[in-house]
N, CA and C of each residue as an Amber inpcrd file, in Angstrom:
protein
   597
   0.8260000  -1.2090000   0.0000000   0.0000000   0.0000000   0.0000000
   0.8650000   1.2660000   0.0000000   1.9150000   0.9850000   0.6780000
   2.8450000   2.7180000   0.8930000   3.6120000   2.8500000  -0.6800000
   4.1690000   1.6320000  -1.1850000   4.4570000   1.4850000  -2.5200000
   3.7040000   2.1670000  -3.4570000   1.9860000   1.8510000  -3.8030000
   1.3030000   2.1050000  -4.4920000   0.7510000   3.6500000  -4.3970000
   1.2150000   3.7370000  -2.7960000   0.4760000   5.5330000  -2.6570000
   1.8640000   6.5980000  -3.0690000   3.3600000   5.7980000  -2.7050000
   4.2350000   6.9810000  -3.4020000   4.4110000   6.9720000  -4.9950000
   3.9930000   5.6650000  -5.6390000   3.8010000   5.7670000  -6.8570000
   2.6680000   6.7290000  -7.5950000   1.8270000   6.6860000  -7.2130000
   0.7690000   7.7960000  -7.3280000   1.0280000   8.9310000  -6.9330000
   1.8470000   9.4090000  -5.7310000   2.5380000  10.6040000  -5.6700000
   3.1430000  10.9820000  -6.8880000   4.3990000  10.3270000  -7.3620000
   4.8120000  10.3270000  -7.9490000   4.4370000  10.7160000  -9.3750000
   3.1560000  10.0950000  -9.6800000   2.3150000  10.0470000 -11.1500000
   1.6430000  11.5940000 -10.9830000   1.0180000  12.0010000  -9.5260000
   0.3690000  13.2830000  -9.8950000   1.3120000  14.2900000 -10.0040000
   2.3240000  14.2120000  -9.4980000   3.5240000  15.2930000  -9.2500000
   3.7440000  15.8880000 -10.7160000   4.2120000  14.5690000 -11.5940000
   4.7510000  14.9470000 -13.0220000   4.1050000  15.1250000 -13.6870000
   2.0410000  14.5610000 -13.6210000   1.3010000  15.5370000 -14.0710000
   1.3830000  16.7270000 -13.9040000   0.6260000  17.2380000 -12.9710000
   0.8010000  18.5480000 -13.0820000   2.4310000  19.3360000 -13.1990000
   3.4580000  18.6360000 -13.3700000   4.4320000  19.5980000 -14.2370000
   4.5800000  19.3650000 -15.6850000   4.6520000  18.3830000 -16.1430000
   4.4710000  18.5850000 -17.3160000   3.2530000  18.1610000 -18.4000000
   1.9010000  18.3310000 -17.4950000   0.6020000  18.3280000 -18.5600000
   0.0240000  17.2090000 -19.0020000   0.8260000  16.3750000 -19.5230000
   0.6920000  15.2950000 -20.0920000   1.9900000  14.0370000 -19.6530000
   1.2700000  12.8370000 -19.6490000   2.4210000  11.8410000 -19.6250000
   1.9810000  10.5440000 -19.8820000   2.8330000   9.4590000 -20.0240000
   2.4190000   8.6600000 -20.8180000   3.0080000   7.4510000 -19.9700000
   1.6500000   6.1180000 -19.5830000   2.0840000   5.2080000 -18.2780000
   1.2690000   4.3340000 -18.9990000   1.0930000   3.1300000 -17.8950000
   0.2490000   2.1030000 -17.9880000  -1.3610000   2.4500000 -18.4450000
  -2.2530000   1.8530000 -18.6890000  -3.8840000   2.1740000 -18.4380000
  -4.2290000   2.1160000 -17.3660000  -3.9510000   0.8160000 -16.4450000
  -4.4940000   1.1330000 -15.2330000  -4.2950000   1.5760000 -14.5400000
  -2.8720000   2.2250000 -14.3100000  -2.3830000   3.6310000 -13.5490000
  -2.8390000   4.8040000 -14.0740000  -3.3590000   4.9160000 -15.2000000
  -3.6830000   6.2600000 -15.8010000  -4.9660000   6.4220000 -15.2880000
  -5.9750000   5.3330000 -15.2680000  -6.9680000   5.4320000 -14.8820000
  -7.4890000   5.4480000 -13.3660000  -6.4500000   5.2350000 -12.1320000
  -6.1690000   4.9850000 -11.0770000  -5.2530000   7.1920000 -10.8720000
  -5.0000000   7.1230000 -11.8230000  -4.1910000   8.3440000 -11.6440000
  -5.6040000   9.5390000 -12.0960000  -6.5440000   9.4470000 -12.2870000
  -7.4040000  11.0140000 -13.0340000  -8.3090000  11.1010000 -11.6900000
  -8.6810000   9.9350000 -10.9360000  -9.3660000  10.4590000  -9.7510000
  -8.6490000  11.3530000  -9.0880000  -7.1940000  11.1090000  -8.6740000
  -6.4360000  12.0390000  -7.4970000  -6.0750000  13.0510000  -8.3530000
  -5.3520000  13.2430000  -9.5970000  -5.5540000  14.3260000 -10.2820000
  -6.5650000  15.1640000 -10.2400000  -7.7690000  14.4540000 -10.7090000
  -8.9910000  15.9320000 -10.3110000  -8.9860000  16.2950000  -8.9740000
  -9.1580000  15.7020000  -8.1790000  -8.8570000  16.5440000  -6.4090000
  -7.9200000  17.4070000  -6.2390000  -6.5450000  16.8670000  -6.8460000
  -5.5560000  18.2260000  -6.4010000  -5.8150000  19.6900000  -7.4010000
  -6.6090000  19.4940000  -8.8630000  -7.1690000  20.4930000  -9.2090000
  -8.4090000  21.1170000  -8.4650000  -9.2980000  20.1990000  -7.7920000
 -10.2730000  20.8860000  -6.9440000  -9.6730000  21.6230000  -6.0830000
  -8.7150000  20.9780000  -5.1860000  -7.5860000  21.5800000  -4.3730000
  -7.4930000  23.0320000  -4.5060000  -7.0410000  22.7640000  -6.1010000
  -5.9810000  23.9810000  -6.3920000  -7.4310000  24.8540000  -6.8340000
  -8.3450000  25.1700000  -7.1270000  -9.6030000  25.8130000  -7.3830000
 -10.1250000  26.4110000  -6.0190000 -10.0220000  25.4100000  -4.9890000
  -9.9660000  26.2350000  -3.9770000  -9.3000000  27.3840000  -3.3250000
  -8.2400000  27.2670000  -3.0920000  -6.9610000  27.9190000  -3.0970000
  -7.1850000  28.4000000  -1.4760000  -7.4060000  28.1580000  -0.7380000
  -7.5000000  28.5570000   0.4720000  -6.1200000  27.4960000   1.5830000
  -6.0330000  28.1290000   2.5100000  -4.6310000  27.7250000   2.9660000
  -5.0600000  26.2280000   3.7520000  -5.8960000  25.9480000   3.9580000
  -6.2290000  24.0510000   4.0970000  -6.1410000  23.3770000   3.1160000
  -7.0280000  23.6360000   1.8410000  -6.3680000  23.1200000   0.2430000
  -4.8550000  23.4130000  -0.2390000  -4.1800000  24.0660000   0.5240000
  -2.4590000  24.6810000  -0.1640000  -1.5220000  23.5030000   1.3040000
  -2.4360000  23.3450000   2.1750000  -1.6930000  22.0960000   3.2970000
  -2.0170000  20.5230000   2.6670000  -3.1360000  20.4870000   2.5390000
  -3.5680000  19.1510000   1.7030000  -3.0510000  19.0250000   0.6910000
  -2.7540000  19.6730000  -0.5420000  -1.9300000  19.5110000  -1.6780000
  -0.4250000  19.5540000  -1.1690000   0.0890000  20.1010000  -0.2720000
   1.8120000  19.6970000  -0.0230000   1.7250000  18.7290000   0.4460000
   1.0870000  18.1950000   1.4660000   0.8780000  16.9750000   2.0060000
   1.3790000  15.5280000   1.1330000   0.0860000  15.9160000  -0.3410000
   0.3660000  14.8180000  -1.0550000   1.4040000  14.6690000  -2.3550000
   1.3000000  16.0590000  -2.7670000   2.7320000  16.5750000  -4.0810000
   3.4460000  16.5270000  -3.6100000   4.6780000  16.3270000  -4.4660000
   5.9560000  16.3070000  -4.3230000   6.6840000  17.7460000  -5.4700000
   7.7620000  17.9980000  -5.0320000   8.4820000  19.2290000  -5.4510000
   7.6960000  20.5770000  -5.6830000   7.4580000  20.8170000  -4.2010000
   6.7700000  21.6750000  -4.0820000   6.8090000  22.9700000  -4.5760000
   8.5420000  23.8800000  -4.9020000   8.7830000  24.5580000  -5.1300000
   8.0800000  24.6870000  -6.9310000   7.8840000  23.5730000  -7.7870000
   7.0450000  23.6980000  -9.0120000   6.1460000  23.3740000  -9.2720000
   5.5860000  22.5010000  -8.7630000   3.9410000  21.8450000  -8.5070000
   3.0550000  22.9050000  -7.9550000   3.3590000  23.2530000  -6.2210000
   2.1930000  24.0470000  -5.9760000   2.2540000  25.3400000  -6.3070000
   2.5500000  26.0550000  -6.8950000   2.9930000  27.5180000  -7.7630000
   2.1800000  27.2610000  -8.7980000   2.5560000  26.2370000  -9.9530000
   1.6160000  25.8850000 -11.1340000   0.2060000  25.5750000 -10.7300000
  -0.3560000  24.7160000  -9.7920000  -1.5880000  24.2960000  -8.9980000
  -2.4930000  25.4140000  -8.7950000  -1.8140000  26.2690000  -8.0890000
  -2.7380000  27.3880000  -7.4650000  -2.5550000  28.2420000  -8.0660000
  -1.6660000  28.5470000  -9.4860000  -1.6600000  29.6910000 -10.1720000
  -2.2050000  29.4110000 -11.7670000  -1.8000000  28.9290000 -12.8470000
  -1.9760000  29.0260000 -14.0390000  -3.4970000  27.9990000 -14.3940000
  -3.1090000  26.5010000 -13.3790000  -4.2580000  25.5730000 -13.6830000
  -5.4470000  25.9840000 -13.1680000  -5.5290000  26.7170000 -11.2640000
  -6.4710000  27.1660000 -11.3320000  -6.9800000  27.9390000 -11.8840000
  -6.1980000  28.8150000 -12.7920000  -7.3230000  29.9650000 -13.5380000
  -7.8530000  29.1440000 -14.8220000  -6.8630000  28.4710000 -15.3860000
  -7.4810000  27.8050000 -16.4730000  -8.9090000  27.1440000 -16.0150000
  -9.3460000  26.2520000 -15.0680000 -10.2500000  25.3520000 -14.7200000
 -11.1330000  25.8300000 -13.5840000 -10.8820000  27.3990000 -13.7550000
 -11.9400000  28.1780000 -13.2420000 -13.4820000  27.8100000 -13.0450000
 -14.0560000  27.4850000 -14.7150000 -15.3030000  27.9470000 -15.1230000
 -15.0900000  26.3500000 -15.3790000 -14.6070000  25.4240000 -15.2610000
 -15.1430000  24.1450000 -15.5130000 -15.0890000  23.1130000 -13.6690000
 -16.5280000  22.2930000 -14.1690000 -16.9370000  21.8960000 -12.4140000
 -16.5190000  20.3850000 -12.0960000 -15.8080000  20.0080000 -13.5960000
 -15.0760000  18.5800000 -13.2150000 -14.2040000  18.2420000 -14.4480000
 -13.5120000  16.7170000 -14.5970000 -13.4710000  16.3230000 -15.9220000
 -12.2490000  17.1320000 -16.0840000 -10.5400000  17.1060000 -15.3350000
  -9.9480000  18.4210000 -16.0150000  -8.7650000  17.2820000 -16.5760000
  -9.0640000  16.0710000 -16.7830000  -7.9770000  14.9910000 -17.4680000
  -8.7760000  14.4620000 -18.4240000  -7.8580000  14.0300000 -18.9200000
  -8.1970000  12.9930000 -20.2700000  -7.1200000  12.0310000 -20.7150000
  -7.8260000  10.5540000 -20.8260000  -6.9220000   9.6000000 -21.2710000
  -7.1850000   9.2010000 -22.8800000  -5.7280000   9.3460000 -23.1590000
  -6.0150000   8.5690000 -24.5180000  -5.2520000   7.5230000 -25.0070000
  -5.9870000   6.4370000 -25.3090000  -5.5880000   5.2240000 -25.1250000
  -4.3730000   5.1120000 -26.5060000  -3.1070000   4.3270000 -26.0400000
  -2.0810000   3.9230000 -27.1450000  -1.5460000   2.7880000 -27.9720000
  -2.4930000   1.6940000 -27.5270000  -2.2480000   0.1260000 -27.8040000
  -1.3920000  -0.2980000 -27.0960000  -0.6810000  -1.3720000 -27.2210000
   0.3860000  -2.2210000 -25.7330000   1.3560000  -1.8120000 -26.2680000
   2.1910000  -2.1740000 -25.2100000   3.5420000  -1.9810000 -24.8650000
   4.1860000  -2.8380000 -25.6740000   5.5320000  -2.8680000 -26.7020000
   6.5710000  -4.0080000 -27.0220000   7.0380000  -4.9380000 -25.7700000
   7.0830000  -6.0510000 -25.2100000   7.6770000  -6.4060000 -24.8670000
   6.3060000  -7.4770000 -23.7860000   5.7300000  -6.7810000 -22.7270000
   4.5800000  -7.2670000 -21.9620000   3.8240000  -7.2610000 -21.9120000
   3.2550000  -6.3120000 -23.5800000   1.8720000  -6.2870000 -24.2850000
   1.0360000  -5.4900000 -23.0370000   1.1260000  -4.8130000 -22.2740000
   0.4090000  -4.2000000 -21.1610000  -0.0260000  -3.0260000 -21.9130000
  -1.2030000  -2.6010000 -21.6300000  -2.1210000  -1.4900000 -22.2690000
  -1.1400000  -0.5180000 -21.9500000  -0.7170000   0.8880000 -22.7480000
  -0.5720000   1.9660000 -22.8990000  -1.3590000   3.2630000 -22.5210000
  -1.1610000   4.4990000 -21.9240000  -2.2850000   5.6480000 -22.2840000
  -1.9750000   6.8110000 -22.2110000  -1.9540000   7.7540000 -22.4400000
  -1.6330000   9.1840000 -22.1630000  -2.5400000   9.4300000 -21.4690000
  -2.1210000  10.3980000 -20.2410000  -3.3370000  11.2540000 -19.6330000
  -2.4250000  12.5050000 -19.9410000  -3.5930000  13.8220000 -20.1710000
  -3.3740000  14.9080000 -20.1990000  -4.1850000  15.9400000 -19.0600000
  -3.8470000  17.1400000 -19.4680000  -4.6270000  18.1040000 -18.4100000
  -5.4010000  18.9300000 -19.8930000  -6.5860000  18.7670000 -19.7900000
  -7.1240000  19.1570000 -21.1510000  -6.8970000  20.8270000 -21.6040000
  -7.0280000  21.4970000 -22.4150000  -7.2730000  22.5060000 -22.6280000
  -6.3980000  23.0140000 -22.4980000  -4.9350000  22.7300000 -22.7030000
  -3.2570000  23.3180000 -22.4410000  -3.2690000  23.6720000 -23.7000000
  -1.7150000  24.0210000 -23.7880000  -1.6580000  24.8780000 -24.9150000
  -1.3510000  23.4920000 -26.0310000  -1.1400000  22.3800000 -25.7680000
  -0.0750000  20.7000000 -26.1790000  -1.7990000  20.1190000 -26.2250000
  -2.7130000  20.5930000 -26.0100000  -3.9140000  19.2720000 -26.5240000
  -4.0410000  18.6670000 -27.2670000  -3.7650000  17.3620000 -26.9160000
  -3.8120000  16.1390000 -28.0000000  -4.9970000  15.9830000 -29.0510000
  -6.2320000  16.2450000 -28.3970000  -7.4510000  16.7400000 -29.0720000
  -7.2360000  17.8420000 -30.5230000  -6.9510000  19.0330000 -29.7200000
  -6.7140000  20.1670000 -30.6430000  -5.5650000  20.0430000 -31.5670000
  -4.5800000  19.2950000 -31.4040000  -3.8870000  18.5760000 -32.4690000
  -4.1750000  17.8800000 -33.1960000  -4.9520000  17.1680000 -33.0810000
  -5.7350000  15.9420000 -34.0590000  -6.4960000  17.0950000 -35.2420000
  -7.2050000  17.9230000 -34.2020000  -8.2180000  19.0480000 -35.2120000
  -7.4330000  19.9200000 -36.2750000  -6.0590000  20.5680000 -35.4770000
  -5.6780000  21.0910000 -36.3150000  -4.9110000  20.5020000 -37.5400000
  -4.2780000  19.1330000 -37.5700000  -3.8930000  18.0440000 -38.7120000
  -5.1790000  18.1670000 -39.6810000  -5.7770000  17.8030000 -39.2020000
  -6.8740000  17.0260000 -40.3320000  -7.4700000  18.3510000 -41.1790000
  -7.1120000  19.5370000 -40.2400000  -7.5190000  21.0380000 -41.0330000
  -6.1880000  21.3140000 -42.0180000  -5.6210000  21.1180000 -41.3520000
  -3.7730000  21.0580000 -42.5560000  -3.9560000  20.2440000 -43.2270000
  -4.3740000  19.1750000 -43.6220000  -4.5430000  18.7210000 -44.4610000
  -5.5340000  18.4670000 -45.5970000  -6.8350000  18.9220000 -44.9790000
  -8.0050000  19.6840000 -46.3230000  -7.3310000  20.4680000 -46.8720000
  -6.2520000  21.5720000 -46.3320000  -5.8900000  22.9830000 -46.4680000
  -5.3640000  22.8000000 -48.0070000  -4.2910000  21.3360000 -47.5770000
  -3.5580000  21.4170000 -48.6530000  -4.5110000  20.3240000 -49.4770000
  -5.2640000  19.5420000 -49.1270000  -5.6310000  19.0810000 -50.2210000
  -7.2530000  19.9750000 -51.2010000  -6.9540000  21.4040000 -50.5280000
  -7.5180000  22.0900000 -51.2530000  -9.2220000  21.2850000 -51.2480000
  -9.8020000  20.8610000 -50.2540000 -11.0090000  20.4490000 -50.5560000
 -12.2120000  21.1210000 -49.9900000 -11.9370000  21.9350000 -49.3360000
 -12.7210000  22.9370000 -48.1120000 -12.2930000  23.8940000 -47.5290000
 -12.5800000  25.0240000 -47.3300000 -11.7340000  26.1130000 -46.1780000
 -12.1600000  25.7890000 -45.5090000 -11.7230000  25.9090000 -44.0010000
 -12.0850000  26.4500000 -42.8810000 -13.5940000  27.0180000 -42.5480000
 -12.9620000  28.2190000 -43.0880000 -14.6690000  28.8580000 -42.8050000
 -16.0910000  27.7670000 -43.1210000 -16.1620000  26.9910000 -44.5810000
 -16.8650000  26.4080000 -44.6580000 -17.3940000  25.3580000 -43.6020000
 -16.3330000  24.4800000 -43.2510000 -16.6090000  23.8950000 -42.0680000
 -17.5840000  24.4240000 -41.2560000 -16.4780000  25.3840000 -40.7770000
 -17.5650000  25.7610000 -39.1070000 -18.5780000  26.7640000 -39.2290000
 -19.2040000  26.8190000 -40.2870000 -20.4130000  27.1850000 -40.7860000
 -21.5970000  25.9190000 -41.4730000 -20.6600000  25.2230000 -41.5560000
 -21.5930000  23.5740000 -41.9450000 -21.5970000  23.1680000 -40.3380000
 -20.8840000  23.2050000 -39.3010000 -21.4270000  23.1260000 -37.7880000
 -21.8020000  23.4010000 -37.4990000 -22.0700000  24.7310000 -37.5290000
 -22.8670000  25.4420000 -37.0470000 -24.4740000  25.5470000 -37.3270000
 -24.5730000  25.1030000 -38.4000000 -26.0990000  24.9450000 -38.8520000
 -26.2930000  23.3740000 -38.3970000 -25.5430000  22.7340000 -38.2410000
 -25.6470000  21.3500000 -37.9020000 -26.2390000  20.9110000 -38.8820000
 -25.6880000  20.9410000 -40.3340000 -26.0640000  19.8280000 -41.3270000
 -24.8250000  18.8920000 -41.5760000 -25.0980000  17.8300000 -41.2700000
 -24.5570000  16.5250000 -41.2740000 -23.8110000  16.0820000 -42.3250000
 -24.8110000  16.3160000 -43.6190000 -24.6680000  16.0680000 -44.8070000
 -23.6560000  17.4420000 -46.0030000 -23.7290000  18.3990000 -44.8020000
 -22.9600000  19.1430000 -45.7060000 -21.6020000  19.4010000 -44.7820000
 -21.0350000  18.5460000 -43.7300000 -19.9200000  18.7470000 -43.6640000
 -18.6970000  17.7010000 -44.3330000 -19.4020000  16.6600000 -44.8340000
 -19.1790000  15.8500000 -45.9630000 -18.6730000  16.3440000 -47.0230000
 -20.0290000  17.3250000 -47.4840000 -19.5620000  17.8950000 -48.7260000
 -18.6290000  18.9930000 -48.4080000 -17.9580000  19.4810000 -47.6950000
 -17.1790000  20.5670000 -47.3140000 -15.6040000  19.7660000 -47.4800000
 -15.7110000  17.8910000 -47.0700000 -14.8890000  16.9190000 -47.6720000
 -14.0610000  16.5500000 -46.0910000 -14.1860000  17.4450000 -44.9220000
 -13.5910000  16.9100000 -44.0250000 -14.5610000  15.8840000 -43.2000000
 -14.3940000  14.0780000 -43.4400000 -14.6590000  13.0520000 -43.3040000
 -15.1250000  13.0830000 -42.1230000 -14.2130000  12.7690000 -41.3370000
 -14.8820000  12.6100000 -39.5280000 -15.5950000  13.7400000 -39.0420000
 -16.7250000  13.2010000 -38.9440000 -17.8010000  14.3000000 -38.1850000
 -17.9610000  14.9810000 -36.7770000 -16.7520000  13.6340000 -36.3000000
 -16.6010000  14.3010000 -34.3030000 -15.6690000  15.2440000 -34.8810000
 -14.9380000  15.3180000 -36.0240000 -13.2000000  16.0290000 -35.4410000
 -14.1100000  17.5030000 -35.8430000 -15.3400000  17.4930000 -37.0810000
 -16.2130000  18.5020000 -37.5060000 -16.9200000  18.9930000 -36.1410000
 -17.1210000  18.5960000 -35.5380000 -18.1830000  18.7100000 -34.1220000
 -17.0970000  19.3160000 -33.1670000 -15.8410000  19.0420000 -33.3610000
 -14.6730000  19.6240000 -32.2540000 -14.5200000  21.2340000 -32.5620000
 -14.8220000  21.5990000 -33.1670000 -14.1390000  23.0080000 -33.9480000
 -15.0000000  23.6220000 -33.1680000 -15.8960000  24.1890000 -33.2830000
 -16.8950000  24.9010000 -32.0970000 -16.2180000  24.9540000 -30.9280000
 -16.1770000  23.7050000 -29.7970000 -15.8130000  23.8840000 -28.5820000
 -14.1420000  23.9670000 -28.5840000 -13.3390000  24.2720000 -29.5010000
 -11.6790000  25.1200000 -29.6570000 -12.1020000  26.1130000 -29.3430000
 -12.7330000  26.5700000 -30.3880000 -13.2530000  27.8290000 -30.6930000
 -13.8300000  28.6280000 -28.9840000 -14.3660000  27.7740000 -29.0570000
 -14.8240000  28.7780000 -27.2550000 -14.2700000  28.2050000 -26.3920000
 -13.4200000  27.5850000 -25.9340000 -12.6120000  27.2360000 -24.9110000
 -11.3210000  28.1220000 -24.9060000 -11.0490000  28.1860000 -26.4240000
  -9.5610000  29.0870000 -26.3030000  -9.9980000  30.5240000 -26.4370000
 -11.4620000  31.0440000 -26.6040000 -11.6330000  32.5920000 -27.0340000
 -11.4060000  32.7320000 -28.2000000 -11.4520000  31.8400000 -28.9980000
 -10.8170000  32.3640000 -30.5400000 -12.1480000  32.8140000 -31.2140000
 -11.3070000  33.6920000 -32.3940000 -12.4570000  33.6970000 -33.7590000
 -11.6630000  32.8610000 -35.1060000 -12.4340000  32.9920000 -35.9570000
 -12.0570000  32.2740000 -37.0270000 -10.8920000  32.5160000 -37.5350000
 -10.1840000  33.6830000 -37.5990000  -9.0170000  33.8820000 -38.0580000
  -7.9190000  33.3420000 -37.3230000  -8.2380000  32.8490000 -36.0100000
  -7.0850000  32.8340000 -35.3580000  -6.7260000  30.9180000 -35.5590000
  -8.1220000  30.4720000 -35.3610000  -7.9500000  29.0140000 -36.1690000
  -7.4330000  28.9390000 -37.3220000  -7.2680000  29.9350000 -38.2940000
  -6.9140000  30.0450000 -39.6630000  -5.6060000  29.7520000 -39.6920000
  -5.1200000  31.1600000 -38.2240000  -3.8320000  31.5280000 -38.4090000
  -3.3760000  29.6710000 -37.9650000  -3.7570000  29.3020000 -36.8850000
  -2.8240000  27.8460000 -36.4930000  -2.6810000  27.0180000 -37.5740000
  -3.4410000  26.9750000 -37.6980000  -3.8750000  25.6740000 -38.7250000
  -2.6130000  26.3040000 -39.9680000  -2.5130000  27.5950000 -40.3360000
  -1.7790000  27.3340000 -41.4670000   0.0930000  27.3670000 -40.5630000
   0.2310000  28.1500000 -39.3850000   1.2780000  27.7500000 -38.8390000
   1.6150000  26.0280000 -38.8300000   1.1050000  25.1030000 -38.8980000
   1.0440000  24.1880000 -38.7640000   1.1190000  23.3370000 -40.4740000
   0.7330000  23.8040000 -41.2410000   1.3550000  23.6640000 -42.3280000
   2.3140000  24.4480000 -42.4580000   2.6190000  25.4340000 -42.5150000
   4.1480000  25.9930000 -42.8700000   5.1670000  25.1320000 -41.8240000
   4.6900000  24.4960000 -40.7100000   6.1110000  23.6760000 -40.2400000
   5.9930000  22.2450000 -40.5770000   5.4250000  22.1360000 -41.7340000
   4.9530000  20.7410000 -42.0790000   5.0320000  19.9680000 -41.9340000
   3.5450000  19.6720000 -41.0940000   2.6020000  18.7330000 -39.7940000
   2.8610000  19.3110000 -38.5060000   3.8260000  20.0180000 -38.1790000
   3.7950000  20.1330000 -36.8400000   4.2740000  19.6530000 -35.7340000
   4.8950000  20.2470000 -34.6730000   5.7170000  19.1800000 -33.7990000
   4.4150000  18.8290000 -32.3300000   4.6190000  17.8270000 -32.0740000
   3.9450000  17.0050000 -30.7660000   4.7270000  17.6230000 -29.7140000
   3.6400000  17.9020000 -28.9550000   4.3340000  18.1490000 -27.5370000
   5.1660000  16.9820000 -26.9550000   6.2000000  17.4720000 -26.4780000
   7.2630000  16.3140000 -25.8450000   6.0570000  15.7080000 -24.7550000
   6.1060000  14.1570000 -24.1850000   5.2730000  13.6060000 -23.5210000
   6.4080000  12.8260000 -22.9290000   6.1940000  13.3280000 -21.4270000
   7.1040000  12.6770000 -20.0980000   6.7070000  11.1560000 -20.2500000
   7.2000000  10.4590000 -20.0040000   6.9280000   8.6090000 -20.1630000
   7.0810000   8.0540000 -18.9300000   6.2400000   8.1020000 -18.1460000
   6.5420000   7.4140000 -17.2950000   6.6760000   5.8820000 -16.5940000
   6.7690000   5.1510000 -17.7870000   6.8430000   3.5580000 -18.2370000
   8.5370000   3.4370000 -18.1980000   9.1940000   4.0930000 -18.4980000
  10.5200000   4.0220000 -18.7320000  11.3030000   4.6670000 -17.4530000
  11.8690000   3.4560000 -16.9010000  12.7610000   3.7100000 -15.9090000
  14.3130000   4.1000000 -16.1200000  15.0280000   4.8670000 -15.6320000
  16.1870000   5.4160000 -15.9250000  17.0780000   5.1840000 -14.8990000
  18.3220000   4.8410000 -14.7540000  18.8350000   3.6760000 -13.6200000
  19.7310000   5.3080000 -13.6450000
């Protein structure tokens, strides 16, 4: 049990420093309950939630600074739900499930990466602007975000909630999306691994 609770120390710590990281499934999924608490924690911000979070974080000098400063403002206006796992297939070697958990809505969203690819790539395959899209969402016709040619209808259904989660308007999706072709495809946020031990 003391094993399994400093390992979980351990797992929320390097969440919240670096956003995202990449472990087992069933630690990931064992890891988003105590993750959301130390963001409730940190939403609180009162000096019993700033004793309870040192209590259980580790390296305090960068954890609780980030906690009670940048994440709580980000996860202000949202009342749960501030992780997300996304599953990676097994591991080489012990075939053990894979997963990323993230802290959603960072600037590295695995989500909003997926959206902005698949927009770099209508871009260049010249089959739709932008604008068209999220004006075929916006009316919610089904059938004409098809014809606009971008295929998957969730990644069509994602553009809206970018759009108001980050404050953007259309130009500014424009602008990423073509930053993202001019560095053609785009780089992935580095993802801490925490499967890989380092002697």
């Amino acid at each position: 049990m003391s094993h399994r609770k400093s390992m979980l120390r351990n797992l929320v710590t390097q969440l919240i420093q670096h956003d995202r990281i990449k472990t087992t499934l069933p630690k990931a999924q064992e890891l988003k309950a105590i993750a959301d608490q130390m963001i409730t924690l940190g939403k609180r911000g009162d000096l019993h939630a700033k004793v309870q979070a040192a209590s259980f974080l580790r390296e305090h000098e960068v954890t609780l600074p980030k906690l009670f400063g940048p994440l709580a403002e980000r996860f202000k206006s949202r009342k749960g739900g501030y992780t997300r796992i996304h599953k990676m297939g097994n591991r080489f070697g012990d075939n053990a499930p894979v997963a990323v958990i993230e802290l959603i809505d960072g600037p590295g969203d695995l989500k909003n990466q997926i959206l902005f690819k698949a927009l770099a790539r209508q871009e260049a395959a010249k089959a739709g602007s932008i604008k068209e899209i999220v004006e075929a969402v916006s009316t919610k016709e089904s059938g004409s975000v098809t014809a606009t040619g971008l295929k998957n209808k969730a990644i069509a259904r994602h553009v809206p909630k970018v759009l108001s989660s980050n404050n953007w308007e259309l130009a500014d999706l424009e602008r990423k999306v073509a930053e993202l072709s001019i560095q053609g495809g785009g780089k992935q946020g580095k993802i801490f691994d925490a499967t890989e031990t380092k002697a």
